[in-house]
PQR file of N, CA, C, O and H, with PARSE charges and radii, in Angstrom:
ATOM      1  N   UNK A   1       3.486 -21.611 -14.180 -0.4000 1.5000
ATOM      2  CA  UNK A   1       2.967 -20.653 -13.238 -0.0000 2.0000
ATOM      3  C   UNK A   1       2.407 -19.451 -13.994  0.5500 1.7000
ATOM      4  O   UNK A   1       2.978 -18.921 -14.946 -0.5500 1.4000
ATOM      5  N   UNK A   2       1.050 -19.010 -13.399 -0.4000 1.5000
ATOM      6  CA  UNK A   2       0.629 -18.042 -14.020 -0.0000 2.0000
ATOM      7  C   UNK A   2       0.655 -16.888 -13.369  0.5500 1.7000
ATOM      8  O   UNK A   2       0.898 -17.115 -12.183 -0.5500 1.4000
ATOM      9  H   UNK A   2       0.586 -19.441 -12.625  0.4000 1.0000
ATOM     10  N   UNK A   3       0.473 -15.354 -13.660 -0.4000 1.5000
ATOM     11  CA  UNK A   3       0.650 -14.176 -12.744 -0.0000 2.0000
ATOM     12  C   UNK A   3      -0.543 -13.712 -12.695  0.5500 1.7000
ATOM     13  O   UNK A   3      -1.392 -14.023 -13.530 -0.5500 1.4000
ATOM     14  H   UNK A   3       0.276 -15.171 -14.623  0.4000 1.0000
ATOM     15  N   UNK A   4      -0.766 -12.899 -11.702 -0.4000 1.5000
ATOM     16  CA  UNK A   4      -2.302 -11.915 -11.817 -0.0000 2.0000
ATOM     17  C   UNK A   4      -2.450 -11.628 -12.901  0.5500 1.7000
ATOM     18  O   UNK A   4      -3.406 -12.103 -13.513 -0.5500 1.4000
ATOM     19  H   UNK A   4      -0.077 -12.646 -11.024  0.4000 1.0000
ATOM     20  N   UNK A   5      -1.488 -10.684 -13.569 -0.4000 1.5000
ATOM     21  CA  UNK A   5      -2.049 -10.282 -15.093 -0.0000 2.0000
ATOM     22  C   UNK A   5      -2.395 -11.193 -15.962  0.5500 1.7000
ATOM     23  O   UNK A   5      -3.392 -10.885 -16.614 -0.5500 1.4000
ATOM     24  H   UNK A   5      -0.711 -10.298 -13.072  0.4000 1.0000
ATOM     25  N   UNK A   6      -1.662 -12.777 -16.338 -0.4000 1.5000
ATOM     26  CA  UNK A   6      -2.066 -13.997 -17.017 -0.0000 2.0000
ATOM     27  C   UNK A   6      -3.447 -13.952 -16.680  0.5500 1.7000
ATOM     28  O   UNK A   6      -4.188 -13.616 -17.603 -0.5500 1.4000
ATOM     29  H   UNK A   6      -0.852 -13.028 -15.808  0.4000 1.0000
ATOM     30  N   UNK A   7      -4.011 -14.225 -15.513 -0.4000 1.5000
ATOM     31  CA  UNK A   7      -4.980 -14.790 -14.694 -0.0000 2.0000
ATOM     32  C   UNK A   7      -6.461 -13.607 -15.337  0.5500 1.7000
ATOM     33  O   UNK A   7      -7.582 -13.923 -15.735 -0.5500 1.4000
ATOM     34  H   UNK A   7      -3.409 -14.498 -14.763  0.4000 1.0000
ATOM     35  N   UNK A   8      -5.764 -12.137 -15.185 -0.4000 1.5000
ATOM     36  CA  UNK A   8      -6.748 -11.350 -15.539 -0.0000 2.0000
ATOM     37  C   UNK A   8      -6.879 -11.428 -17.362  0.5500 1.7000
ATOM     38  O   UNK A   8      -7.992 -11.294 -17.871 -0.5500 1.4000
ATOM     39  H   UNK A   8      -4.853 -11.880 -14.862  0.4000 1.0000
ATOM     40  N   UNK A   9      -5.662 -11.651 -18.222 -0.4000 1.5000
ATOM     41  CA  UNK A   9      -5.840 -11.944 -19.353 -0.0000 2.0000
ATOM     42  C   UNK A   9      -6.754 -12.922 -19.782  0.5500 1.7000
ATOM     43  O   UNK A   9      -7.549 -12.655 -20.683 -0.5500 1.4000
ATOM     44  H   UNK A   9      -4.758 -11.760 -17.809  0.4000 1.0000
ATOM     45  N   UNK A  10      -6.731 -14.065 -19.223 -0.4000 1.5000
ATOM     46  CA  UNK A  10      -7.770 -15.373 -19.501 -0.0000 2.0000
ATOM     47  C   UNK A  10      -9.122 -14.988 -19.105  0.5500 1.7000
ATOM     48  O   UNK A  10     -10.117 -15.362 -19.725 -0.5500 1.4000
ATOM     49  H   UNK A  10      -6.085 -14.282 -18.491  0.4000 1.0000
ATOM     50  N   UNK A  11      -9.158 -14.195 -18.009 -0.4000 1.5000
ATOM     51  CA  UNK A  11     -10.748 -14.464 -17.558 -0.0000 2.0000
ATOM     52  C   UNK A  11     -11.213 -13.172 -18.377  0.5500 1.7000
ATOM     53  O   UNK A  11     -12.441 -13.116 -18.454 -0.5500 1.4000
ATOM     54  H   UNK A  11      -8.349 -13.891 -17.505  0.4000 1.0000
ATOM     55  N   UNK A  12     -10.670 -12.313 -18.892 -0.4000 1.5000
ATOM     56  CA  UNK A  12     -10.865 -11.378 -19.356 -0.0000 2.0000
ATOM     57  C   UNK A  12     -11.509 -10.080 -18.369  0.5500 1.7000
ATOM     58  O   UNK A  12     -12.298  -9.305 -18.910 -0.5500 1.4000
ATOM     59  H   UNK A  12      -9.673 -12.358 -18.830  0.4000 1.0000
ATOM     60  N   UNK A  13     -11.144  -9.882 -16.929 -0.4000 1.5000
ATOM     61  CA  UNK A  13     -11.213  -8.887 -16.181 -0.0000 2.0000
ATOM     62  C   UNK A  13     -10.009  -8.086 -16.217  0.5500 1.7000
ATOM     63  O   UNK A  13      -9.025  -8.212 -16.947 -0.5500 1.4000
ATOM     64  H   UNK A  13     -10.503 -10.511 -16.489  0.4000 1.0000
ATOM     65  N   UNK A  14     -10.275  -7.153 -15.209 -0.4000 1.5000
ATOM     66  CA  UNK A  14      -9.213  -6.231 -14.768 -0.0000 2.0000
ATOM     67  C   UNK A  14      -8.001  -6.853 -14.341  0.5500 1.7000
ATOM     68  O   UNK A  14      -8.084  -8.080 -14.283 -0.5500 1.4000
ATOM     69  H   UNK A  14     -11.074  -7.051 -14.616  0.4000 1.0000
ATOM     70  N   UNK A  15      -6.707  -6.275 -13.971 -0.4000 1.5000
ATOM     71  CA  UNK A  15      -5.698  -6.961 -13.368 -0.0000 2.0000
ATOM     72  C   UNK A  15      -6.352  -6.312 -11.784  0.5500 1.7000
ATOM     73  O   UNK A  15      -6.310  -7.185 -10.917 -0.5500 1.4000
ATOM     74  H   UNK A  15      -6.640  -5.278 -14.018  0.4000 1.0000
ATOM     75  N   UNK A  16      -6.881  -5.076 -11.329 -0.4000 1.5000
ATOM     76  CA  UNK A  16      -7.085  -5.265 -10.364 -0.0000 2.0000
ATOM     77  C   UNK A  16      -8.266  -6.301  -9.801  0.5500 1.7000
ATOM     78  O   UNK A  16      -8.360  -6.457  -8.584 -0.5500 1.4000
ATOM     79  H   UNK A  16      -6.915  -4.367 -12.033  0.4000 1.0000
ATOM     80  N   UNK A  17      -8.941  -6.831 -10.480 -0.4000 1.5000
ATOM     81  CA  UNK A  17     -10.339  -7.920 -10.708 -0.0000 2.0000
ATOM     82  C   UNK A  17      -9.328  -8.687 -10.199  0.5500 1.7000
ATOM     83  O   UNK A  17      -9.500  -9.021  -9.027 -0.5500 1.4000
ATOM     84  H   UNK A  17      -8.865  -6.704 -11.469  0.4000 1.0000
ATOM     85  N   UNK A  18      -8.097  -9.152 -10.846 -0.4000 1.5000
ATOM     86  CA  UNK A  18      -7.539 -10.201 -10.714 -0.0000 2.0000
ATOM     87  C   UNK A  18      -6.432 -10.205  -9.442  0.5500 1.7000
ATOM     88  O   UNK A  18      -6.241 -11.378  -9.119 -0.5500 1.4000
ATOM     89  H   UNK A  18      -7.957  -8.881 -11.798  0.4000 1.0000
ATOM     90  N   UNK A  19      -5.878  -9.555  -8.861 -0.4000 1.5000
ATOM     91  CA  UNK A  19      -5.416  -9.378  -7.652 -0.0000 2.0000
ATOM     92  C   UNK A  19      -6.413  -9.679  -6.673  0.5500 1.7000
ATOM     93  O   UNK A  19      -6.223 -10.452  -5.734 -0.5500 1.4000
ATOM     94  H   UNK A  19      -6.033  -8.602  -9.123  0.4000 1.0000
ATOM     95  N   UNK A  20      -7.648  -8.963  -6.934 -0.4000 1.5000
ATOM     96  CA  UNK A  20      -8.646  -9.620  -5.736 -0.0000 2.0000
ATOM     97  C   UNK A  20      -9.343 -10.873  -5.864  0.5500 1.7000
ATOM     98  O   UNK A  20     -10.124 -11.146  -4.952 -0.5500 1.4000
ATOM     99  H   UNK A  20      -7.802  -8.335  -7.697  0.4000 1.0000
ATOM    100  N   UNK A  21      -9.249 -11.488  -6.580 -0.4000 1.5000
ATOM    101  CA  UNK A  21      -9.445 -12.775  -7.246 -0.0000 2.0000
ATOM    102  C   UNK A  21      -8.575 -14.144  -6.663  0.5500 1.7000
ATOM    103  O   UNK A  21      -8.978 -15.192  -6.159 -0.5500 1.4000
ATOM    104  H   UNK A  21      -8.615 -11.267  -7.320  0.4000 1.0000
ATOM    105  N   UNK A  22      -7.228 -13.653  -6.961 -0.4000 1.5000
ATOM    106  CA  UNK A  22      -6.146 -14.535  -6.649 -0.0000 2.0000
ATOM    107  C   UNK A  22      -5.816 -14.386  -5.039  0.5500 1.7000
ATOM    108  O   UNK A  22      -4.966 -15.113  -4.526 -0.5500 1.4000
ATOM    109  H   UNK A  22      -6.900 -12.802  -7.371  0.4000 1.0000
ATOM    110  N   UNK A  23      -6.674 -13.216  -4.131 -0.4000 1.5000
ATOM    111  CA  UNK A  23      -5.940 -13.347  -2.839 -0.0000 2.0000
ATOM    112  C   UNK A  23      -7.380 -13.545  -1.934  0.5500 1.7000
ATOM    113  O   UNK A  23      -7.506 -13.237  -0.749 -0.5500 1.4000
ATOM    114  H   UNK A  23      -7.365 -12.625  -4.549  0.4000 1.0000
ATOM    115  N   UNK A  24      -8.482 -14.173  -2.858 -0.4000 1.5000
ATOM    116  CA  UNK A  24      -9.692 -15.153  -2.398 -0.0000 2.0000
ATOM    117  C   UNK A  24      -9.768 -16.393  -1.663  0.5500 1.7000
ATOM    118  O   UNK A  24      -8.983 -17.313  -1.893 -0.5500 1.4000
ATOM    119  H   UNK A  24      -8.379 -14.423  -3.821  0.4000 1.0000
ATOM    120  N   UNK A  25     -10.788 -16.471  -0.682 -0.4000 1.5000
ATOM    121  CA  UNK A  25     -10.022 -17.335  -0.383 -0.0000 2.0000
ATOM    122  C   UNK A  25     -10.480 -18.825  -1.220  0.5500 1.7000
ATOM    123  O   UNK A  25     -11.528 -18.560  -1.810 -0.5500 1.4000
ATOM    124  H   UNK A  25     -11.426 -15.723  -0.495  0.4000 1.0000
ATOM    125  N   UNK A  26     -10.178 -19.930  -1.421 -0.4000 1.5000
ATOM    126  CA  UNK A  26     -10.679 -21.194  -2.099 -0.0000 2.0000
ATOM    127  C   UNK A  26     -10.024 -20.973  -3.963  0.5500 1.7000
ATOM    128  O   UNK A  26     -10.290 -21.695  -4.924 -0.5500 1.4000
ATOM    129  H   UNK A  26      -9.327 -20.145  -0.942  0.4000 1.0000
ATOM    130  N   UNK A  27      -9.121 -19.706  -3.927 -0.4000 1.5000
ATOM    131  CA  UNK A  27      -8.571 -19.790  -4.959 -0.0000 2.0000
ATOM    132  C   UNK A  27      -7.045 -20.089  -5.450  0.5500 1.7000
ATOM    133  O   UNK A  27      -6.175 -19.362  -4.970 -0.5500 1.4000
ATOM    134  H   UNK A  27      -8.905 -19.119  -3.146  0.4000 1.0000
ATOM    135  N   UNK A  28      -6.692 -21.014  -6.289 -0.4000 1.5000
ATOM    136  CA  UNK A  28      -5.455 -21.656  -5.933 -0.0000 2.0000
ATOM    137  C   UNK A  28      -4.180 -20.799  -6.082  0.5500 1.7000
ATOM    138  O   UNK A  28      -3.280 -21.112  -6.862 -0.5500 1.4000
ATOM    139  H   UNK A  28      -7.400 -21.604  -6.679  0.4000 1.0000
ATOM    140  N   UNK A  29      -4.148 -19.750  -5.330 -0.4000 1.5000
ATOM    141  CA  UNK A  29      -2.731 -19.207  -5.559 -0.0000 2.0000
ATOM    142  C   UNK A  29      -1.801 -19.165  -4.339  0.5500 1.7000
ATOM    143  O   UNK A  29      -2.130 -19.402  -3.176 -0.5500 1.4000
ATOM    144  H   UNK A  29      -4.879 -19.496  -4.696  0.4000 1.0000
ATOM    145  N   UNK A  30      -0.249 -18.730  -4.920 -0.4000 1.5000
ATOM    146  CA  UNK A  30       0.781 -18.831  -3.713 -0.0000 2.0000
ATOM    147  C   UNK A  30       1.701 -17.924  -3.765  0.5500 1.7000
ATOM    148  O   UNK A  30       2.056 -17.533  -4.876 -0.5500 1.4000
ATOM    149  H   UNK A  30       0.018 -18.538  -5.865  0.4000 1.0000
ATOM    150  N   UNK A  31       2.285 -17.393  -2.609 -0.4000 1.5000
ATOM    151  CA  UNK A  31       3.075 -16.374  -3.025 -0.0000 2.0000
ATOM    152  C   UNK A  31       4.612 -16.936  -2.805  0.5500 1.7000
ATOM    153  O   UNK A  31       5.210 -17.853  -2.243 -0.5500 1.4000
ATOM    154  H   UNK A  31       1.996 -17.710  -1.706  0.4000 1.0000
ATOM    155  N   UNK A  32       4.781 -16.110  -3.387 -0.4000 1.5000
ATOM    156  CA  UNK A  32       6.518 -16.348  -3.393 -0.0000 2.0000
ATOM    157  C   UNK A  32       7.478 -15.328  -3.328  0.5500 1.7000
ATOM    158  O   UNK A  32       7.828 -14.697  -4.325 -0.5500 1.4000
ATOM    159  H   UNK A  32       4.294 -15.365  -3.843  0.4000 1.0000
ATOM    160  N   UNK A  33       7.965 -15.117  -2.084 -0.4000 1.5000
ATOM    161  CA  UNK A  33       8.575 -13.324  -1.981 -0.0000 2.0000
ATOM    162  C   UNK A  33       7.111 -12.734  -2.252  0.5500 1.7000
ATOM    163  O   UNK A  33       6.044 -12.951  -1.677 -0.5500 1.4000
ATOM    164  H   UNK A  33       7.681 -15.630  -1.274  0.4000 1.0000
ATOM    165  N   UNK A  34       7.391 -12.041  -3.162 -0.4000 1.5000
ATOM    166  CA  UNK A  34       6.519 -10.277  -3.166 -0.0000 2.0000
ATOM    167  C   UNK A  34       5.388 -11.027  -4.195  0.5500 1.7000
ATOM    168  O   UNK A  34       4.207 -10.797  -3.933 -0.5500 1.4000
ATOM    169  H   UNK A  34       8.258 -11.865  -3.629  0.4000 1.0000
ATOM    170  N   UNK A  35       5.632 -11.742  -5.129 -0.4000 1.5000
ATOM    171  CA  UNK A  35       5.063 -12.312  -6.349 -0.0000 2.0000
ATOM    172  C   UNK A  35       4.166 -13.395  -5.880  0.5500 1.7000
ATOM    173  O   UNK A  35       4.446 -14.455  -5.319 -0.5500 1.4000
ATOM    174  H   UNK A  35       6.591 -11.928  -5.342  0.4000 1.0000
ATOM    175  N   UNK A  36       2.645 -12.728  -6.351 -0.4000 1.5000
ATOM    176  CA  UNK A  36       1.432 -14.103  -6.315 -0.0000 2.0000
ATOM    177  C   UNK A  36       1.080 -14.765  -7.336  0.5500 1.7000
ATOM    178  O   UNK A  36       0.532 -14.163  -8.259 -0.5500 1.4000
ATOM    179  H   UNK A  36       2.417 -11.867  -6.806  0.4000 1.0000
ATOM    180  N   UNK A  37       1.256 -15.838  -7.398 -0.4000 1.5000
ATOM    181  CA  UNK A  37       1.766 -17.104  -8.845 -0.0000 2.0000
ATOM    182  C   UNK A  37       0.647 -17.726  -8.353  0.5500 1.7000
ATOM    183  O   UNK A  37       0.220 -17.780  -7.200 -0.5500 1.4000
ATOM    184  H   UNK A  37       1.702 -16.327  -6.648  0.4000 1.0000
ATOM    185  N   UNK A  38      -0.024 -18.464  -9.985 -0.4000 1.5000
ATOM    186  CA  UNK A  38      -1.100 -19.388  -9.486 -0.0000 2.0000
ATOM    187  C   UNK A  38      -0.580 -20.521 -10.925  0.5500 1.7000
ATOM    188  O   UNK A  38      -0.224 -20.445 -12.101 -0.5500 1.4000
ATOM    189  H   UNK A  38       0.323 -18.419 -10.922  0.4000 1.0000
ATOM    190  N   UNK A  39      -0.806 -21.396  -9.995 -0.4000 1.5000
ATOM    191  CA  UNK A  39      -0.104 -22.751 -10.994 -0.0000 2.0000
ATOM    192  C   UNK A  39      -0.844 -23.199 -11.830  0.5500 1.7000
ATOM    193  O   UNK A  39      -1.975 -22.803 -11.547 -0.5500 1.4000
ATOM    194  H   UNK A  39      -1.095 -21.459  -9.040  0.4000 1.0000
ATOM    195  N   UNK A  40      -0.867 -23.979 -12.963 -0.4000 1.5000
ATOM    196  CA  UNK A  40      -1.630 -23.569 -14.068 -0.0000 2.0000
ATOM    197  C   UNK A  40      -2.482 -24.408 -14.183  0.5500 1.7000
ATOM    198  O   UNK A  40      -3.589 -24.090 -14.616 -0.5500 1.4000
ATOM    199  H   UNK A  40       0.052 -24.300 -13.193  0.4000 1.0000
ATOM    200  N   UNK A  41      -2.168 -25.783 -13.800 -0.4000 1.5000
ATOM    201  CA  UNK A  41      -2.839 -26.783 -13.349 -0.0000 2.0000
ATOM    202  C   UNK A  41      -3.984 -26.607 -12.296  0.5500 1.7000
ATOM    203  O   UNK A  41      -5.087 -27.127 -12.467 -0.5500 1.4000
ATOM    204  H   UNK A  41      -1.268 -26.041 -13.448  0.4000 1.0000
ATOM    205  N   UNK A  42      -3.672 -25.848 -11.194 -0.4000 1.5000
ATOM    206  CA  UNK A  42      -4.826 -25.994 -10.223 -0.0000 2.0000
ATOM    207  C   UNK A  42      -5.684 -24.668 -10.927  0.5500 1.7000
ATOM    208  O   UNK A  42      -6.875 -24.549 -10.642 -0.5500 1.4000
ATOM    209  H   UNK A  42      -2.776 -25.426 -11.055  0.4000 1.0000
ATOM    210  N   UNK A  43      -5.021 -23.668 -11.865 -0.4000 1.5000
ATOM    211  CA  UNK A  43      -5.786 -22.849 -12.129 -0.0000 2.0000
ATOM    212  C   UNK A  43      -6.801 -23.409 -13.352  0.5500 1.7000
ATOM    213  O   UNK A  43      -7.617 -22.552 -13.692 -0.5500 1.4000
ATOM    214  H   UNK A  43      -4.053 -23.764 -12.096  0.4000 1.0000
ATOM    215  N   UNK A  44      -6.902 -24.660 -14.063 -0.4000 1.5000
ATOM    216  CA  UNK A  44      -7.473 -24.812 -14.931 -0.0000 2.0000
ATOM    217  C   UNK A  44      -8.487 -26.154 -14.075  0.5500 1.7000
ATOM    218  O   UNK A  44      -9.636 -26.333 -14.478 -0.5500 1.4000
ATOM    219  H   UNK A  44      -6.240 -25.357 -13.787  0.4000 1.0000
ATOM    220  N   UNK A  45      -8.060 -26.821 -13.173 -0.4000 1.5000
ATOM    221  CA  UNK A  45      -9.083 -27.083 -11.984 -0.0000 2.0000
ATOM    222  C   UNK A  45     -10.373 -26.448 -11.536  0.5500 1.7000
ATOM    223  O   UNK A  45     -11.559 -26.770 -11.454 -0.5500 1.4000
ATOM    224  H   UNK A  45      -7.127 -26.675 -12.845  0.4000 1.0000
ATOM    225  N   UNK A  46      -9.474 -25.210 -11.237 -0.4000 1.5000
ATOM    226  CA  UNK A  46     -10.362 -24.241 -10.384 -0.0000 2.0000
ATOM    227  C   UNK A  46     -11.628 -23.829 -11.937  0.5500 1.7000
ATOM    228  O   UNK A  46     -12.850 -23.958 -12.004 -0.5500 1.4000
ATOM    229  H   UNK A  46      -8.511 -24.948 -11.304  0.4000 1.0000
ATOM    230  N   UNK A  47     -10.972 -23.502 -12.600 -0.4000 1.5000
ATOM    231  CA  UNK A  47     -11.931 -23.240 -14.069 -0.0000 2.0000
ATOM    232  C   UNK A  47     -12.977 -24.274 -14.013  0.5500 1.7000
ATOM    233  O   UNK A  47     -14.106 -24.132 -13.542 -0.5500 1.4000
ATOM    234  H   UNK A  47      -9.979 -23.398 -12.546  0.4000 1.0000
ATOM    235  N   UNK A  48     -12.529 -25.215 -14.487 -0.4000 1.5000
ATOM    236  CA  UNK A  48     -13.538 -26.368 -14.494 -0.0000 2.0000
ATOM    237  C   UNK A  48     -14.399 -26.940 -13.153  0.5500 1.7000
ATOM    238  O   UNK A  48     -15.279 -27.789 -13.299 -0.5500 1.4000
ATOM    239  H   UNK A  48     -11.612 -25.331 -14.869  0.4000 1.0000
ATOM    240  N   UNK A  49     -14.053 -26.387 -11.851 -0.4000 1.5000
ATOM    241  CA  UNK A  49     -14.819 -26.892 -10.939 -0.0000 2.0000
ATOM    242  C   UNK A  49     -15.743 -25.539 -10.946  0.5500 1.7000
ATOM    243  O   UNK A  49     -16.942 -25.733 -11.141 -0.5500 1.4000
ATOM    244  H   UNK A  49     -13.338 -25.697 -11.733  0.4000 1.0000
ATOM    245  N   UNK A  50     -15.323 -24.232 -10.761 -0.4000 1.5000
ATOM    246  CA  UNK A  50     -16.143 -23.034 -10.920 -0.0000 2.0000
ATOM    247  C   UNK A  50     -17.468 -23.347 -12.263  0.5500 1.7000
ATOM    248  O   UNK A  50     -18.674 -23.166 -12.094 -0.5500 1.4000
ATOM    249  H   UNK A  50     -14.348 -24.074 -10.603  0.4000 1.0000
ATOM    250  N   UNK A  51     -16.980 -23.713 -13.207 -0.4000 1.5000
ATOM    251  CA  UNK A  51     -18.195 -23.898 -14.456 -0.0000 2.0000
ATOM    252  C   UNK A  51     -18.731 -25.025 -14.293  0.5500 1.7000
ATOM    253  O   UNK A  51     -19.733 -25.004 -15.008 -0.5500 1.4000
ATOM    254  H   UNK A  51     -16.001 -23.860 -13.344  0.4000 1.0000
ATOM    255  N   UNK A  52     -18.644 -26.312 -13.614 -0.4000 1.5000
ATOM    256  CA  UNK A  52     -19.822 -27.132 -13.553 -0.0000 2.0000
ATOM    257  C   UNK A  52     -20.711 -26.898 -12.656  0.5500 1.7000
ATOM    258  O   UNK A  52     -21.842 -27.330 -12.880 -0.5500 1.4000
ATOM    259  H   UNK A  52     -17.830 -26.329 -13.032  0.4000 1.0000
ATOM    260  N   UNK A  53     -20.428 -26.072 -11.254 -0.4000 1.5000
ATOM    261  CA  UNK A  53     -20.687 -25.780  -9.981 -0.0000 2.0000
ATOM    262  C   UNK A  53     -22.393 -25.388 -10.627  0.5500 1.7000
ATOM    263  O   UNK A  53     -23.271 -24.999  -9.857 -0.5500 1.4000
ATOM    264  H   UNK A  53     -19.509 -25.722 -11.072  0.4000 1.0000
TER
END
């Protein structure tokens, strides 16, 4: 599981870039309690379907 900040580390944006990113809609994240986790698998999906698009 990855966190907003992971998420903003990789793509190399903001963490706030990445909060609005992860609560998009068609983007694979989930919350859990208070914490929005994006799994690493659908997040490297989502990578690869975003760059052939």
């Amino acid at each position: 599981m990855l966190s907003a900040p992971d998420v903003a580390s990789v793509l190399g944006i903001s963490r706030a870039g990445a909060y609005e990113l992860v609560r998009s809609d068609g983007f694979p994240s989930l919350r859990i309690g208070s914490r929005i986790v994006v799994p690493k698998e659908n997040f490297i999906d989502w990578i690869n379907a975003s760059t052939s698009a």
